[in-house]
Each structure stands twice: as C-alpha cells, then as structure tokens.
DRENMI-635737 format. One line per field, with one value per residue (C-alpha): residue number from 1; residue in one letter; x, y, z. Coordinates in steps of 0.001 Angstrom, whole numbers. Layout:
REM DRENMI-635737
n <- c(NUM,...)
res <- c(a,...)
c1 <- c(X,...)
c2 <- c(Y,...)
c3 <- c(Z,...)
REM end
This chain:
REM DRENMI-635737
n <- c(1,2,3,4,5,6,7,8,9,10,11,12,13,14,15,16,17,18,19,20,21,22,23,24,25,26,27,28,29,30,31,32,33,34,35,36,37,38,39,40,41,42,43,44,45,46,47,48,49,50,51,52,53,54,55,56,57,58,59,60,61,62,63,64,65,66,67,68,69,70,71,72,73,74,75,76,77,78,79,80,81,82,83,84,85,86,87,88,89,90,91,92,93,94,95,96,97,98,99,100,101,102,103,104,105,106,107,108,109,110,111,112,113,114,115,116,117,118,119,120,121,122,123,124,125,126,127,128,129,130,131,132,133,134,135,136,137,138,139,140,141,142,143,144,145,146,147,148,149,150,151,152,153,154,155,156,157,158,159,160,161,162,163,164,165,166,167,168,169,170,171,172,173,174,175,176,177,178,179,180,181,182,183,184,185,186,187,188,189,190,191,192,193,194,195,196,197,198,199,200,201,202,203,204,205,206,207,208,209,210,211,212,213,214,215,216,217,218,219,220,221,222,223,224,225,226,227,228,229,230,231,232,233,234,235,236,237,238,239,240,241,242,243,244,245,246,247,248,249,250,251,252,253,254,255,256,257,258,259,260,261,262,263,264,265,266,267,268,269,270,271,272,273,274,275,276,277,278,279,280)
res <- c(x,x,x,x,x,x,x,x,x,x,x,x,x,x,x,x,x,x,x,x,x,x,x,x,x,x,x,x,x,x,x,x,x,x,x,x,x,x,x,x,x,x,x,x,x,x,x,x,x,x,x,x,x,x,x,x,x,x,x,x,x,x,x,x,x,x,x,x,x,x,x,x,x,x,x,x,x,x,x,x,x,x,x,x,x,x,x,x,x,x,x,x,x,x,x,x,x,x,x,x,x,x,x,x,x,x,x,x,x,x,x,x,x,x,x,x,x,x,x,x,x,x,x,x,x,x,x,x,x,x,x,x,x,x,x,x,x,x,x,x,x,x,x,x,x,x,x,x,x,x,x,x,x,x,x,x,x,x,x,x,x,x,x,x,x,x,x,x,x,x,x,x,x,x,x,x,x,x,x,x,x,x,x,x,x,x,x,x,x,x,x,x,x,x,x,x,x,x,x,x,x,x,x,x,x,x,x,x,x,x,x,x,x,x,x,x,x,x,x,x,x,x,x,x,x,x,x,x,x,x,x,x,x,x,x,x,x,x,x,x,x,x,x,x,x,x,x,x,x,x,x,x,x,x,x,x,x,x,x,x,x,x,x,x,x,x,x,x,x,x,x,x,x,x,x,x,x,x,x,x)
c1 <- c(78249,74554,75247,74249,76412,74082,76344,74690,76945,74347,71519,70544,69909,67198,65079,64018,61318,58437,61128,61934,59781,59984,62306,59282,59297,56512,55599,55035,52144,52057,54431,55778,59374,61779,63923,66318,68849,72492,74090,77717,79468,81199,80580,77742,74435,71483,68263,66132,63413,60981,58693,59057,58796,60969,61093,64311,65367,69420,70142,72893,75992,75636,71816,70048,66502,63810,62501,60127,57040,56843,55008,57324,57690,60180,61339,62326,64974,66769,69153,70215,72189,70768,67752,67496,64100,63190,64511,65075,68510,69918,73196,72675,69604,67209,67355,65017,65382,63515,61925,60941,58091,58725,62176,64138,67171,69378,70853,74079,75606,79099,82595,84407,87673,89899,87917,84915,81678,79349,76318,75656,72261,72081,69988,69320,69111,65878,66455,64945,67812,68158,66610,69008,70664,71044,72690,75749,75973,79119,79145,82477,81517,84853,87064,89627,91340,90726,89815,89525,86275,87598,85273,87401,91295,90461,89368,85972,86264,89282,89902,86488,86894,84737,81371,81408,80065,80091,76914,77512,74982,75734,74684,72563,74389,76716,79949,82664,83424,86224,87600,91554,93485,93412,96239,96375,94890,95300,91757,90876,87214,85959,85491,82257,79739,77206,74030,73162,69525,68035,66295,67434,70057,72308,73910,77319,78684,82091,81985,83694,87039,90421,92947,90185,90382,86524,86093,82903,80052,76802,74394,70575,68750,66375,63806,61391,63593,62812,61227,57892,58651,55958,55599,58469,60806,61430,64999,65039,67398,68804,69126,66513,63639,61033,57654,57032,52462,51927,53704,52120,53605,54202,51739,48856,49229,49636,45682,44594,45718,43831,41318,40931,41016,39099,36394,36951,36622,33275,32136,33013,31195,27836,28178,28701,25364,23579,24270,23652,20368,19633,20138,17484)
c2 <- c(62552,63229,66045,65843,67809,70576,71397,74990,77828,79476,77816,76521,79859,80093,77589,80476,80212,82114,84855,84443,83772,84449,81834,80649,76361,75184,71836,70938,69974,66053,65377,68625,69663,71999,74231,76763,78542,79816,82310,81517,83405,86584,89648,88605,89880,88258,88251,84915,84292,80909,79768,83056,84979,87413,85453,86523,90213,91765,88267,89135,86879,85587,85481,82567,82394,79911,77746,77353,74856,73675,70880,67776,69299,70519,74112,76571,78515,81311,83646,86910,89877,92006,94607,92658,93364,90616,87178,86710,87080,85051,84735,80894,78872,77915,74978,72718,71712,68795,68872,65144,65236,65028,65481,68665,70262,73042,74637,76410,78514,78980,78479,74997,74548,76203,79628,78938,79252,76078,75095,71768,70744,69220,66770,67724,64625,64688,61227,61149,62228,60783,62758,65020,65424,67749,67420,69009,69250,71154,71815,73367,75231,77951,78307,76894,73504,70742,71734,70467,71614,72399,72275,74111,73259,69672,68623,66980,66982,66393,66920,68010,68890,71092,70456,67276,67322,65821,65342,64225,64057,65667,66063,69744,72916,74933,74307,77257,76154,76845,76023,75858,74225,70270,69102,72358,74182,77769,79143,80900,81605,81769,81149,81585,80126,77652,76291,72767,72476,69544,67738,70272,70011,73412,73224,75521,76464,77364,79449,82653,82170,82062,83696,86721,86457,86053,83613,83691,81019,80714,78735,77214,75017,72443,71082,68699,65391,64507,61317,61983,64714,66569,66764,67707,69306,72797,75083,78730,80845,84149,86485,86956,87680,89406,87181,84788,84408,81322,81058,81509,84388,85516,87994,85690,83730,86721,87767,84209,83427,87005,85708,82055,83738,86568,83635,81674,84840,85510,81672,81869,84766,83215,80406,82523,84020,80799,79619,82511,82530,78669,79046,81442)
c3 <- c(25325,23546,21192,17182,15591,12680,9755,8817,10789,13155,11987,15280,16590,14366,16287,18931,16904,18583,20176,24149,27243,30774,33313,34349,34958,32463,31609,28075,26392,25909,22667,22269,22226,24933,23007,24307,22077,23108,21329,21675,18475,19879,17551,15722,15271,13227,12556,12666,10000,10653,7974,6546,9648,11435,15347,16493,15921,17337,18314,20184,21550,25426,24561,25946,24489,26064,27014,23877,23499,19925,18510,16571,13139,10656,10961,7827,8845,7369,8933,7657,8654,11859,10271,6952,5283,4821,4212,563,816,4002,5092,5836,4817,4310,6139,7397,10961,12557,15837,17635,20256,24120,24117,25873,23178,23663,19994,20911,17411,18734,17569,16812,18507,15665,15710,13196,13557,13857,15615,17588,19438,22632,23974,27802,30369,31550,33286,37270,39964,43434,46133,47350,44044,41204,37843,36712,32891,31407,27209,25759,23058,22625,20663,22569,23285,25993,28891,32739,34831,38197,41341,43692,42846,41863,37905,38534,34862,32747,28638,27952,23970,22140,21342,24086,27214,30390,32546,36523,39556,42707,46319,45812,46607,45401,43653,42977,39059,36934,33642,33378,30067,30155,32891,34852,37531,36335,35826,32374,32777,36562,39085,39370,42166,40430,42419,41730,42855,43811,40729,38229,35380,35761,32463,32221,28790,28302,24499,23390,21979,23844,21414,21232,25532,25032,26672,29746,31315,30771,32492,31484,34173,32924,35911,36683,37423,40879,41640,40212,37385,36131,31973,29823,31828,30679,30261,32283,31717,33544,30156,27514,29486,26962,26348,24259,23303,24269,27642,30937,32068,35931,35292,34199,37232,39853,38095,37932,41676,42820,40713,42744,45805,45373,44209,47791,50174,47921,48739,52031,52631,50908,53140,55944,54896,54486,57583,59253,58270,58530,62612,62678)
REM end
C-alpha cells in the first residue's frame, strides 16, 4: 500500500490545477510532478480555485482530470460551491498542498468507508515492468466495506479496504474484472473488460457508495515503464478531455508532423534539382 492519507474533504480535487488535458502520453519536464485528479464523491459539484484562481469549473463526480505537468511547489487551494464568484468564501480551504518533483500522484476526493467524504493521494508505481507485462493497480475508494477483486470467478485480490490498494504485474491482455464483498463471488460493480497493456499501470477505482447502489469503475493508465522508460511517466484518462495550455495537444503534432514533412518533400525536391543540374 503507498497512499498518504489528506485530511481536508475534497481538497485533493483542487490540485487539477491548470483544468484538464487531452489522453495524450507526455513525458514530464525533468523534476516536475504527474498529477491526475478523480472525482469520486457522488452528487457533488464544486468549483476549484488555485492561488486565487478559478482552474476547475462544474467539477463533476466520475471526472478524471489529467494528466497535469506542474513544477515541485506548494499549492493554495480553496474549494467552493459550483458558480461561486469568487473564492472568498470556500467551502473547504484554504489549504496548502505540497507537490515533490519527479514523482507521478493521483488525488482521488471520494468517500471513506462509513459514507463521508475524504480525500487520499496516491502515489502511482512508476517502477520498470518485465517485458511482456503490464501493471494492475486496484484503489477502493467507496463507500463500502472490504472487498475481493475478482479476475473472472477467482479473487486475485482479497479484503481490499478502503482507501488501500493493491498493485500486481501481469502477463499483458485483458482481464474481465469484478468487485464482489470480501469472501464472495457475487459481483456488485462489473464486470467489466479491463486491458492491461504492456508497460502501463491500468489503475481501476472502485468509489461511489454501496448503500446509495452508486457504486461504478473507473480507470486511469499511467505509461512509460518498459525497460527503458522515457521521463516521468504520465496518467491518461478516458473522461475529461478539454485542453489544458501547456500540453502538447494532438492537434499541435498533426501541424508540426505536416510541417516536418512538408519540409523533407521540399528538400528532396532541391536536391533533386541540384543534381539534376550537376549531370549536365
């Protein structure tokens, strides 16, 4: 288990600092920080304010926002009710938040196992995986209690509690995953198919709350850990999509890689040319 548990309700969320980016894989710059944020509170909207900024508007629950690039520092954070103003008058904060350099984190604001709301960050294993391999990572973050991860009609994971989670490497493909109540095999969320890529953490979260029969997956991958891993590894996500300044977004490479070849048909050409004319 690598969790550090925040004690501000929600607060987490407020790390999508800079709002959401595209799933596009994106190394970090040296020394900076991953961040992805999961929404995991059912029936709550907010708004996010950073150093005085508004950076996260209708945060919604199920949202998954990230991967974000942000240098080590300490964030202000306030959170207030969805449309606020401003943030003078926050419903939690402000808090200061801490960020260290080159590491990869996923915030999750969700509910503890008796029904309150709570936040916990993650710490995502960026560690190398065997060729042929990707990384399983299940986080229980519902309201609910102990549960067994089922990979087919077997527990592959057994008692998980909430906020712990269990991290295993597995030969790539994919695995039908369910979650059933610890020491049975009935399914209460799933199940759903989950592909475990080669090099890649697929993280599944289990939040929502049980008694409110709330309860759903969702799932962040975090790449880059095959044998020679490029940078940071960075989080992408399947919701959330809008862009965040800063990112390189699919966009910006379609023009750049029109760009690069437009560039080599014109040098070809001039070469073409030169030669051409060198023979005479």
């Amino acid at each position: 288990m690598r969790t550090t548990r925040l004690t501000a309700t929600l607060g987490v969320a407020a790390l999508a600092a800079a709002g959401t980016a595209f799933a596009l894989p994106a190394a970090a710059a040296d020394g900076d920080a991953m961040l992805s944020v999961l929404h995991g509170v059912p029936d709550t909207t907010v708004d996010v304010y950073v150093n005085g900024d508004l950076t996260l508007d209708d945060f919604e629950p199920g949202d998954l926002a990230g991967p974000l690039e942000l240098a080590p520092d300490t964030y202000t954070v306030a959170i207030t009710a969805a449309d606020a103003e401003d943030d003078s008058d926050p419903v939690i904060g402000p808090i200061d938040l801490p960020l260290e350099g080159g590491m990869s984190y996923t915030a999750a604001a969700h509910l503890d196992a008796e029904g309150s709301p709570t936040a916990t960050l993650f710490t995502n294993d960026t560690s190398e995986i065997a060729a042929g391999e990707g990384r399983l990572t299940v986080r229980h973050v519902a309201a609910a209690p102990a549960v067994d991860v089922l990979a087919g009609d077997d527990p592959v994971i057994e008692g998980l509690e909430n906020p712990d989670e269990e991290v295993l490497d597995l030969p790539a493909g994919t695995v039908p995953a369910a979650v059933a109540a610890a020491g049975t095999t009935d399914p209460v969320v799933g199940p759903t198919d989950v592909d475990v890529a080669e090099g890649v953490n697929t993280i599944v979260y289990a939040w929502g709350s049980l008694d409110e029969d709330s309860l759903a997956l969702a799932v962040q991958t975090v790449d880059g850990m095959h044998s020679s891993p490029d940078g940071v590894p960075s989080g992408t996500t399947g919701a959330a999509a809008e862009q965040h300044h800063g990112w390189f977004s699919p966009m910006a490479a379609g023009i750049l890689m029109a760009l690069v070849a437009g560039l080599a048909i014109t040098v070809g050409v001039k070469n073409a040319v030169r030669v051409g004319r060198e023979r005479k």
